[in-house]
LOFI-601133 format. One record per residue (C-alpha): y, x, z; residue in three letters; chain; residue number from 1. Coordinates in steps of 0.05 Angstrom, whole numbers, plus 5000, padded with zeros to 4 digits. Example, Ala and Ser with C-alpha at 12.3 -4.5 7.8 and 13.67 -1.06 7.14 Angstrom:
2
4910, 5246, 5156, Ala, A, 1
4979, 5273, 5143, Ser, A, 2
//
This chain:
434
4975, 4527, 4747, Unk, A, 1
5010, 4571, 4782, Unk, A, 2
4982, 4615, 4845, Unk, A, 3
4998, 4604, 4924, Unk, A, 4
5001, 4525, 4948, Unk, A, 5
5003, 4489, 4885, Unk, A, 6
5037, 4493, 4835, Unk, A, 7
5104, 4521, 4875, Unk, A, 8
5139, 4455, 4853, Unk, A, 9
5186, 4438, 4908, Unk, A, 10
5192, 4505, 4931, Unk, A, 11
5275, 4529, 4917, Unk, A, 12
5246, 4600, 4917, Unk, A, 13
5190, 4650, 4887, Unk, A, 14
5188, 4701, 4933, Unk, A, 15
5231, 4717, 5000, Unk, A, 16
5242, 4787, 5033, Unk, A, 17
5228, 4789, 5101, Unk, A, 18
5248, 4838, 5149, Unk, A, 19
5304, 4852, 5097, Unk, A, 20
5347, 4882, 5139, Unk, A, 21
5304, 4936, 5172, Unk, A, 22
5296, 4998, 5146, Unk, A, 23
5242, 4989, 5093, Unk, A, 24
5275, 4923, 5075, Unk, A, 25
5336, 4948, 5051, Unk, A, 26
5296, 4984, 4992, Unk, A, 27
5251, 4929, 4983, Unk, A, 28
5316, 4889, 4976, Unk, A, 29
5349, 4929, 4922, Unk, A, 30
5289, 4941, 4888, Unk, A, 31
5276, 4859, 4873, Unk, A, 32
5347, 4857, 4858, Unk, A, 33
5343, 4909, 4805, Unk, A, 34
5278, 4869, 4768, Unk, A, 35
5311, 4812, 4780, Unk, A, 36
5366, 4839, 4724, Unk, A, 37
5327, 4876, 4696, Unk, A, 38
5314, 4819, 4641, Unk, A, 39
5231, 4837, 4642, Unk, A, 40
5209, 4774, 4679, Unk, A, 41
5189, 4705, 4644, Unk, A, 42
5245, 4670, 4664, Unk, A, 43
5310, 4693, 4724, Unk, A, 44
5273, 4698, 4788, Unk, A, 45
5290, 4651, 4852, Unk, A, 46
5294, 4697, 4905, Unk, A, 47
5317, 4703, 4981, Unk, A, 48
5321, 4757, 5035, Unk, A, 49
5300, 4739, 5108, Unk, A, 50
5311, 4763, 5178, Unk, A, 51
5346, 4755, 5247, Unk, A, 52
5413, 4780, 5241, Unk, A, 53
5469, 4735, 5175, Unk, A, 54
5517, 4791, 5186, Unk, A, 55
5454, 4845, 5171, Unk, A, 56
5435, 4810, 5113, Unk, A, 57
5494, 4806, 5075, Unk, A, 58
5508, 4877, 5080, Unk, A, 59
5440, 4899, 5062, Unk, A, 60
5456, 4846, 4999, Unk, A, 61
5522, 4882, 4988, Unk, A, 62
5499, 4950, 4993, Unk, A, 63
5448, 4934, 4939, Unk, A, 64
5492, 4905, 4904, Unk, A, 65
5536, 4968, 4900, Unk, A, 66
5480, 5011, 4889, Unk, A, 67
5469, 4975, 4834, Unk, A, 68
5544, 4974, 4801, Unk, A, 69
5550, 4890, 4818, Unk, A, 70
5609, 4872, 4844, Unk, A, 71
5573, 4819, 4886, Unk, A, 72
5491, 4788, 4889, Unk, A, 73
5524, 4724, 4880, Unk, A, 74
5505, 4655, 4913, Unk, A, 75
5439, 4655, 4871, Unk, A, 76
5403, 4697, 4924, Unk, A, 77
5385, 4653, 4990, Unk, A, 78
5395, 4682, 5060, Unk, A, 79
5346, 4660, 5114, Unk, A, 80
5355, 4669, 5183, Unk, A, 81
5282, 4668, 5213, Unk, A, 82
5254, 4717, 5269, Unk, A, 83
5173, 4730, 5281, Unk, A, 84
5177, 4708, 5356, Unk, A, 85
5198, 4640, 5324, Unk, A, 86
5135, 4606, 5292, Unk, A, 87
5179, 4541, 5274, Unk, A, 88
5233, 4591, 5228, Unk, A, 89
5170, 4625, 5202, Unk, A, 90
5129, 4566, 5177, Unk, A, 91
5215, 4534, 5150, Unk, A, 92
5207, 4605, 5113, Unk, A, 93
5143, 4600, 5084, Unk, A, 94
5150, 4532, 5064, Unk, A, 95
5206, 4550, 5017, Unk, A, 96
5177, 4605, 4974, Unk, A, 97
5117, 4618, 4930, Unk, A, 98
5115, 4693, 4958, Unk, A, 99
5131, 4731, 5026, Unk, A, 100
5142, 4805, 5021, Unk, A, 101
5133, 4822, 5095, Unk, A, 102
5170, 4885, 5118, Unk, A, 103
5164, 4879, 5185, Unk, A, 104
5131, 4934, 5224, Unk, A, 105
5089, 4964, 5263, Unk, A, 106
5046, 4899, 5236, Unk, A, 107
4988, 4907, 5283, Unk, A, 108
5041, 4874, 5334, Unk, A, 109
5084, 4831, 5278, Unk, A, 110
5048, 4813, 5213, Unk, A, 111
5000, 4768, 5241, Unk, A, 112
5050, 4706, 5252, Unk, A, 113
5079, 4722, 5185, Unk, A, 114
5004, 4713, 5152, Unk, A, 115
4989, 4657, 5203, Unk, A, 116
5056, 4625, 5172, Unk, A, 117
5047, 4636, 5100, Unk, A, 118
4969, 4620, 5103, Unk, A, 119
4985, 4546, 5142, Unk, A, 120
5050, 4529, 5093, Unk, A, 121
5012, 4555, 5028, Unk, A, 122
5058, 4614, 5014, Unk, A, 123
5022, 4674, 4990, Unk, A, 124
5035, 4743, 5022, Unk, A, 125
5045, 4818, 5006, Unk, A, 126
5056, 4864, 5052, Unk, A, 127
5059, 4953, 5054, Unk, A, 128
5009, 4960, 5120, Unk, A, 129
4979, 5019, 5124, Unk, A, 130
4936, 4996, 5178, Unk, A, 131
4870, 4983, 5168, Unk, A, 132
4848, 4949, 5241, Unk, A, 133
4914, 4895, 5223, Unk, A, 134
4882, 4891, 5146, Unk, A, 135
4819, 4878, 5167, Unk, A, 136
4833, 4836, 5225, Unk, A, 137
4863, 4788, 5181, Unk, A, 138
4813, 4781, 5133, Unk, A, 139
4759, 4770, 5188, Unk, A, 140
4815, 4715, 5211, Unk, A, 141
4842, 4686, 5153, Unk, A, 142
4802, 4698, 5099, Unk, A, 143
4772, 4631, 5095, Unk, A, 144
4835, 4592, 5110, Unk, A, 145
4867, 4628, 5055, Unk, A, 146
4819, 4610, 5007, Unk, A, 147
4821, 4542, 5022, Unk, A, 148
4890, 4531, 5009, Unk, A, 149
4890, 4573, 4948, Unk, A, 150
4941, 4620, 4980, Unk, A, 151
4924, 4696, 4966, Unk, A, 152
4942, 4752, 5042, Unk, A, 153
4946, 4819, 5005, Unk, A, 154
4958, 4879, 5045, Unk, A, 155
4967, 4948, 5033, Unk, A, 156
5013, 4945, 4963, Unk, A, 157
5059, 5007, 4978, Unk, A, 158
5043, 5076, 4977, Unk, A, 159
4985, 5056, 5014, Unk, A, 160
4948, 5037, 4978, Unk, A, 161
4972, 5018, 4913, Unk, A, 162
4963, 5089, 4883, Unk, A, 163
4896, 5105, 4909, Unk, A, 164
4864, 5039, 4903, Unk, A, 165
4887, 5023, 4829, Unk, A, 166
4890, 5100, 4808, Unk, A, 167
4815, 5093, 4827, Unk, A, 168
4807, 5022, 4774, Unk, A, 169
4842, 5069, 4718, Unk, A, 170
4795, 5125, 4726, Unk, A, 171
4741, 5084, 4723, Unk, A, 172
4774, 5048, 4664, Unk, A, 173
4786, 5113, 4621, Unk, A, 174
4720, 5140, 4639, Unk, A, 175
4665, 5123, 4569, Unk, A, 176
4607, 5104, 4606, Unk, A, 177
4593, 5092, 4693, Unk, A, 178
4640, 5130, 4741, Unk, A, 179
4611, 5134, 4803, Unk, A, 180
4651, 5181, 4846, Unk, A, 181
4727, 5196, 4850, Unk, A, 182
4757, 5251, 4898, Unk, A, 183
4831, 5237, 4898, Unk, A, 184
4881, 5299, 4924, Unk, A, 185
4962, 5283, 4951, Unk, A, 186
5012, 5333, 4938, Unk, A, 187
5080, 5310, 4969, Unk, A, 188
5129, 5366, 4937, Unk, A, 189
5199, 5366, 4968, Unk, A, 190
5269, 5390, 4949, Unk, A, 191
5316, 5436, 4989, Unk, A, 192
5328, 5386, 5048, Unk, A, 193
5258, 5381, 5056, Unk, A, 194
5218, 5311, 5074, Unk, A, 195
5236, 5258, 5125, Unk, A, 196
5200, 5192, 5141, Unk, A, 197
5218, 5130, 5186, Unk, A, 198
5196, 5127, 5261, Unk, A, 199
5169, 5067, 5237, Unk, A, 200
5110, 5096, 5203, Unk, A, 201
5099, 5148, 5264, Unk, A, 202
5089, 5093, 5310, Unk, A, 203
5034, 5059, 5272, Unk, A, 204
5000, 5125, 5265, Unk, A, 205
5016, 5134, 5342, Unk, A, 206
4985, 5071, 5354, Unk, A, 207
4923, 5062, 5298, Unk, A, 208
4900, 5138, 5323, Unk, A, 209
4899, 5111, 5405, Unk, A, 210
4858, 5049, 5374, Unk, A, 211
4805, 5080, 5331, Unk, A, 212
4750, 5040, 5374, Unk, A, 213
4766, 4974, 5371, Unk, A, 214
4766, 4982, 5293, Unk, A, 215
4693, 5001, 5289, Unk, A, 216
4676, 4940, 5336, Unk, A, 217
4729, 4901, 5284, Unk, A, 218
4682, 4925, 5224, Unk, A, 219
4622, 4908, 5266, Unk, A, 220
4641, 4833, 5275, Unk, A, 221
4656, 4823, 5203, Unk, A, 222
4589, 4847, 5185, Unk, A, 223
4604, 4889, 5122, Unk, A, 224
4550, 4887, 5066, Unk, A, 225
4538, 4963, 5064, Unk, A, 226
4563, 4994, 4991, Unk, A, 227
4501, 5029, 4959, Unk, A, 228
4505, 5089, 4925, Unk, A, 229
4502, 5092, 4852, Unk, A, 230
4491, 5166, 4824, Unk, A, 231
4505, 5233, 4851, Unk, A, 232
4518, 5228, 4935, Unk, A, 233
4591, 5248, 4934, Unk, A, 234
4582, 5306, 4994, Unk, A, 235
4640, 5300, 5044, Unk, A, 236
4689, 5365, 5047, Unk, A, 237
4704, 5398, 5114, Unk, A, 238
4764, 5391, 5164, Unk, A, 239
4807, 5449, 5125, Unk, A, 240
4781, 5480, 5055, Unk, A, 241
4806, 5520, 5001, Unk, A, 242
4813, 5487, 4938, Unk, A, 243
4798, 5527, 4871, Unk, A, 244
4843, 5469, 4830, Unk, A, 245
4909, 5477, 4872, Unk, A, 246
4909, 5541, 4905, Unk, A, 247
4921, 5517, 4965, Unk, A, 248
4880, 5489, 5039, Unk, A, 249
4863, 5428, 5037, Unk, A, 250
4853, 5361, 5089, Unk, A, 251
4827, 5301, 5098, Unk, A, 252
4886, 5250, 5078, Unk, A, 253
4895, 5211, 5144, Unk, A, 254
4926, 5143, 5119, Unk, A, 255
4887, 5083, 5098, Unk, A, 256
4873, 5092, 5028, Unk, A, 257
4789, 5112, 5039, Unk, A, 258
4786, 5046, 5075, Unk, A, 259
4826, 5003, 5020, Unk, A, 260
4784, 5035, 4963, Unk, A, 261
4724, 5012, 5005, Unk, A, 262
4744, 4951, 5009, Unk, A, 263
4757, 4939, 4936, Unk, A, 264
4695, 4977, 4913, Unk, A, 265
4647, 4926, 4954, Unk, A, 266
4693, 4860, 4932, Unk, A, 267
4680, 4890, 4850, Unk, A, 268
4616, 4905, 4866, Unk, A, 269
4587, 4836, 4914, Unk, A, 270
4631, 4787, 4870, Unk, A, 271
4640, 4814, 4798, Unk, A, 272
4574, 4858, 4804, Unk, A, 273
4612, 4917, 4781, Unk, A, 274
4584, 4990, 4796, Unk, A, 275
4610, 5007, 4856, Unk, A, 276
4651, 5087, 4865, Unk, A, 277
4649, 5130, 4916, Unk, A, 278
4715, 5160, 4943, Unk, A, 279
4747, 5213, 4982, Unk, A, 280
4807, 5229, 5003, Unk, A, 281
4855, 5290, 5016, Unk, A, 282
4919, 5321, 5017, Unk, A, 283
4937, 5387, 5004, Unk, A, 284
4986, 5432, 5056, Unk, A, 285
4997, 5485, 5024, Unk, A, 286
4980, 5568, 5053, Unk, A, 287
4944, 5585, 5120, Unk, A, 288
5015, 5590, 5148, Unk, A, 289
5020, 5514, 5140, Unk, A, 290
4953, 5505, 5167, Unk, A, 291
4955, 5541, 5230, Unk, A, 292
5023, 5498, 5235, Unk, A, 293
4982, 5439, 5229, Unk, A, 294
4919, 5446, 5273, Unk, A, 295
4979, 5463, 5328, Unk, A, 296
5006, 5398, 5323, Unk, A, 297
4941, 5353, 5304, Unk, A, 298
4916, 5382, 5372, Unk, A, 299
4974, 5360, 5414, Unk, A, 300
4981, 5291, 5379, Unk, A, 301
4903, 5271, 5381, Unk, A, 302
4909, 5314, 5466, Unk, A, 303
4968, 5256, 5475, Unk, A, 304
4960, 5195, 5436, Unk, A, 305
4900, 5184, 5491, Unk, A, 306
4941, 5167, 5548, Unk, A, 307
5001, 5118, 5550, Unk, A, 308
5043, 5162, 5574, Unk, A, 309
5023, 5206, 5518, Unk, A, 310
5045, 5156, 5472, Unk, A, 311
5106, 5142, 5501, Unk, A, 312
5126, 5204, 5488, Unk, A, 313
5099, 5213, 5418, Unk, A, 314
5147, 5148, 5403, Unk, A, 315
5203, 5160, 5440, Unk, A, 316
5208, 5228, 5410, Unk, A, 317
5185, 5237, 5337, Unk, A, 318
5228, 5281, 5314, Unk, A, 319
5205, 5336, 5369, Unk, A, 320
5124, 5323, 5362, Unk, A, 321
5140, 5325, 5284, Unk, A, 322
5173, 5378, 5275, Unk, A, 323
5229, 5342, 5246, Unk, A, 324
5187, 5307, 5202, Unk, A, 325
5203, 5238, 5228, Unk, A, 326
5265, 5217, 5250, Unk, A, 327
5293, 5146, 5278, Unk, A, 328
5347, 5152, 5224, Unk, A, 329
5307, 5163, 5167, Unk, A, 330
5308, 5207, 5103, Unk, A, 331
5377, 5220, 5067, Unk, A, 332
5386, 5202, 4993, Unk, A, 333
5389, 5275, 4981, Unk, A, 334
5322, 5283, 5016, Unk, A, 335
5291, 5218, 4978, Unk, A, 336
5322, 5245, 4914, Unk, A, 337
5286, 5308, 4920, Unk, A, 338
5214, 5287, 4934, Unk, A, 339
5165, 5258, 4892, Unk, A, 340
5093, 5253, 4897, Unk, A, 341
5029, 5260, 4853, Unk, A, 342
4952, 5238, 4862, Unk, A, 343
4907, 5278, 4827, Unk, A, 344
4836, 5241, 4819, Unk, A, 345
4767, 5288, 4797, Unk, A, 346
4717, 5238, 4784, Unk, A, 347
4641, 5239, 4753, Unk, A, 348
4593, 5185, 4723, Unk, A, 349
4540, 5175, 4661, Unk, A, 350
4559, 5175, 4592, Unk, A, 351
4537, 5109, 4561, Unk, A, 352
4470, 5095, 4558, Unk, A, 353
4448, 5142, 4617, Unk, A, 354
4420, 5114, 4676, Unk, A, 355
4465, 5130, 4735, Unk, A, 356
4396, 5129, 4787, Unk, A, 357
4376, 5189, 4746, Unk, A, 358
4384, 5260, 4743, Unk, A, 359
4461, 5288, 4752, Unk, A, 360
4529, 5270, 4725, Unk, A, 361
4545, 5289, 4656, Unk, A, 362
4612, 5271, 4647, Unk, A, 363
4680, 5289, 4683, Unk, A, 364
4751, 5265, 4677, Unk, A, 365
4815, 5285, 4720, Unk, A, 366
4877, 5234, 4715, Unk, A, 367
4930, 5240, 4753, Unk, A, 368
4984, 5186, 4794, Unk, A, 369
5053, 5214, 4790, Unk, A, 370
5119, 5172, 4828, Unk, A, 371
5185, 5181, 4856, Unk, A, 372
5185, 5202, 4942, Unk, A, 373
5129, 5151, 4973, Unk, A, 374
5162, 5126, 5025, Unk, A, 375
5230, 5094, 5012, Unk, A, 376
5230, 5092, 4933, Unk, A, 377
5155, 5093, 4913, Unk, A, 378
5132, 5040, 4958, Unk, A, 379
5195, 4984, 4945, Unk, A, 380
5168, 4996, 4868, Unk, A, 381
5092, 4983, 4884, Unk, A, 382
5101, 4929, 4928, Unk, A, 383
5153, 4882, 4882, Unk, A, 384
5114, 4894, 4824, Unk, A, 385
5056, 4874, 4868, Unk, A, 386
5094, 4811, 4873, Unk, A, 387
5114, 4803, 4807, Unk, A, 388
5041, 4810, 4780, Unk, A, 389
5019, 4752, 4834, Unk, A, 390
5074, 4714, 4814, Unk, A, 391
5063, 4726, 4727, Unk, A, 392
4998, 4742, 4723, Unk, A, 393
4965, 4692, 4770, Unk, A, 394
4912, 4671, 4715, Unk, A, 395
4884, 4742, 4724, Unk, A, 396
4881, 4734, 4801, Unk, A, 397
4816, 4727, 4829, Unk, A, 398
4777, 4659, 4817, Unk, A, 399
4808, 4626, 4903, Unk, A, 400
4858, 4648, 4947, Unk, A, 401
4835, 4697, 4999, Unk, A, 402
4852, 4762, 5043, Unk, A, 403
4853, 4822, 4986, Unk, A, 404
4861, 4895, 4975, Unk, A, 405
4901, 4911, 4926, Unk, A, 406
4841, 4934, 4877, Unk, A, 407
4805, 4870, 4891, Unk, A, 408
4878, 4820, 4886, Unk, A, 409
4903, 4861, 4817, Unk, A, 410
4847, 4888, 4778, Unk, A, 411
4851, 4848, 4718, Unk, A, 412
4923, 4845, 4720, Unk, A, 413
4976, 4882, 4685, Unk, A, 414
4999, 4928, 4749, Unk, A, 415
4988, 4983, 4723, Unk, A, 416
5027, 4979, 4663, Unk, A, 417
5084, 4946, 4707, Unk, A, 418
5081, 5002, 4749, Unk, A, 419
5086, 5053, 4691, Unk, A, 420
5149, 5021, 4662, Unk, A, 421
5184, 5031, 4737, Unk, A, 422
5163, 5109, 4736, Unk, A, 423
5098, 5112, 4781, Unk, A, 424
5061, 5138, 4724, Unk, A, 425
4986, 5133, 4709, Unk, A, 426
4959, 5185, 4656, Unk, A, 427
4899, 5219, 4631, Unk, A, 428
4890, 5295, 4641, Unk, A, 429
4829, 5313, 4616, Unk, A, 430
4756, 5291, 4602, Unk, A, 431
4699, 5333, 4588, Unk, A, 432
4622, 5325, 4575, Unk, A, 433
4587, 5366, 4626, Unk, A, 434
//
């Protein structure tokens, strides 16, 4: 049987892009295309792209067809003209597909009708939130109904948090013996033109920052089973520190990957009574240049994202408050094709046969998550072959449908080794007894 509402008999399509024509979209759009040809998949995939705008769609068809030397997509790729204020052209959408991709952002005020639509019309549902008061609101809302029809909500599978969450699952999985904590570190390195991101992902930072305490009363409802600690207490690292490995100051990464880890850990640990790991994680800026650059600007951003008029601001001009680093256009391909990332991971555990509740960690091993830039060309590659390993490897899915991280949804899959073939590379770099 196949996973999401059935057995996806009936349904003329396996998985439908929406928000295809927005910025994110477009890449997500080009990306299924190229897998789609690619010649990889069981059999040709049945695919659509969905939004408000027929004219918008087609071009964002035709300029992935061109980027990918086609003279045309041809007729075999559906367009569907749906919009998220319209629950009747959601649940038409939903109805029609085995999988949504949903690229419509900021989702804490549009992914929940997508989920609502795909949960009620048995459609499962990826999406690239990194927001974890949305992710967690909808598995305190949907997480039964999803299970009941069988239909699996899985957040988070772009750069957050596909990385950290599974890079986590392969250190554990390389380590001989019990891993029990993982400190992962970012490095974003960027070409000449330096790095741009969408205003997109400024404004759910804008937002997410302004709503930090309705998330702990979020966390409070859903009454989390607490994670114990196995091993060593992983010690939590200052605001700014110099790290010995890189050379460089340190910070605590901002985005949502600590929560998503969390959130996989306890699901491994409560429902397939695996040892659970603690994480941390950070991001490294570079000299004290860069960090006296950075306090500047953390300041002003926490000093204004208080007050709505602060955030008003903050939104309506990103490319001021960030220094150029967001921009309503977007990167440029020159910009995209100069940046990649990579996600180094230290983690400790037991050899085999020791007892992690006793004495100290004898064993280390570093690996390392290497990809393409994370916004615009790392994150179309996580999330489709998120959606490709729902779609192919559903008898490694969890036992019932569900809300998921990405840990929890793939970790018996074959991600990983989908992911490596596209060029967001998993790889050992050392181990050593200590």
């Amino acid at each position: 049987m196949e996973a999401g509402g059935g057995d996806g008999a009936g349904r003329p399509y396996e998985l439908v892009v929406f928000g295809a024509s927005g910025f994110t979209g477009q890449f997500v759009v080009e990306e299924v295309a190229r897998t789609a040809a690619s010649g990889e998949l069981r059999g040709s995939l049945r695919w659509a792209v969905a939004g408000r705008s027929r004219q918008k769609l087609q071009e964002v068809l035709e300029r992935a067809a061109e980027r990918l030397g086609k003279a045309s997509l041809g007729a075999e790729v559906g367009v569907l003209l749906c919009d998220v204020g319209d629950a009747a052209s959601l649940a038409a959408m939903a109805r029609q597909t085995r999988l949504v991709l949903s690229c419509v952002g900021p989702y804490r005020f549009l992914g929940e009708p997508v989920v609502e639509a795909c949960v009620k019309n048995g459609a499962n549902y990826i999406d690239i939130s990194g927001e974890p008061q949305f992710l967690e609101g909808m598995y305190l809302k949907y997480n039964k109904k999803a299970a009941e029809k069988g239909v699996y909500v899985i957040g988070s599978c772009g750069f957050d948090s596909i990385p950290a969450d599974m890079g986590v699952l392969y250190t554990r999985d390389k380590l001989k013996g019990t891993l029990t904590a993982v400190e992962s570190f970012l490095k974003v390195k960027s070409g000449p033109e330096g790095v741009c991101v969408h205003d997109g992902t400024w404004k759910s930072a804008v937002y997410g920052l302004a709503d930090q305490g309705n998330l702990r009363k979020l966390r409070k409802s859903i009454g989390y089973a607490p994670v114990p600690v196995v091993g060593a207490k992983l010690k939590r690292r200052g605001l700014v520190f110099y790290s010995q490995e890189f050379k460089e100051y340190c910070i605590p990464f901002m985005g949502s990957d600590a929560s998503v880890v969390k959130r996989s850990q306890r699901y491994l640990h409560t429902e397939l009574q695996e040892t659970p790991v603690q994480y941390g994680a950070y991001v490294s800026i570079g000299g004290l240049g860069s960090v006296i650059k950075l306090m500047f600007a953390g300041i002003l951003f926490i000093l204004l994202v208080k007050f709505s008029f602060g955030r008003k601001l903050l939104t309506k001009y990103p490319e001021f408050f960030s220094g150029g680093r967001f921009s309503e256009k977007g990167p440029t391909q020159k910009q995209m094709d100069g940046t990649s990332f990579t996600m180094t991971f230290f983690g400790e555990g037991y050899s085999e046969g020791r007892d992690p509740q006793n004495g100290k960690p004898n064993v280390k091993i570093c690996t390392e998550v290497k990809g393409p830039e994370p916004g615009y060309i790392a994150t179309p590659i996580a999330m489709v072959q998120a959606g490709i390993s729902l779609l192919e490897d559903a008898a490694c899915l969890p036992k019932q449908g569900g809300v998921y991280s990405p840990g929890a949804a793939f970790s018996k899959t074959k991600l990983i080794d989908r992911l490596n073939k596209r060029g967001i590379e998993f790889s050992v770099i050392s181990k050593a007894e200590v």
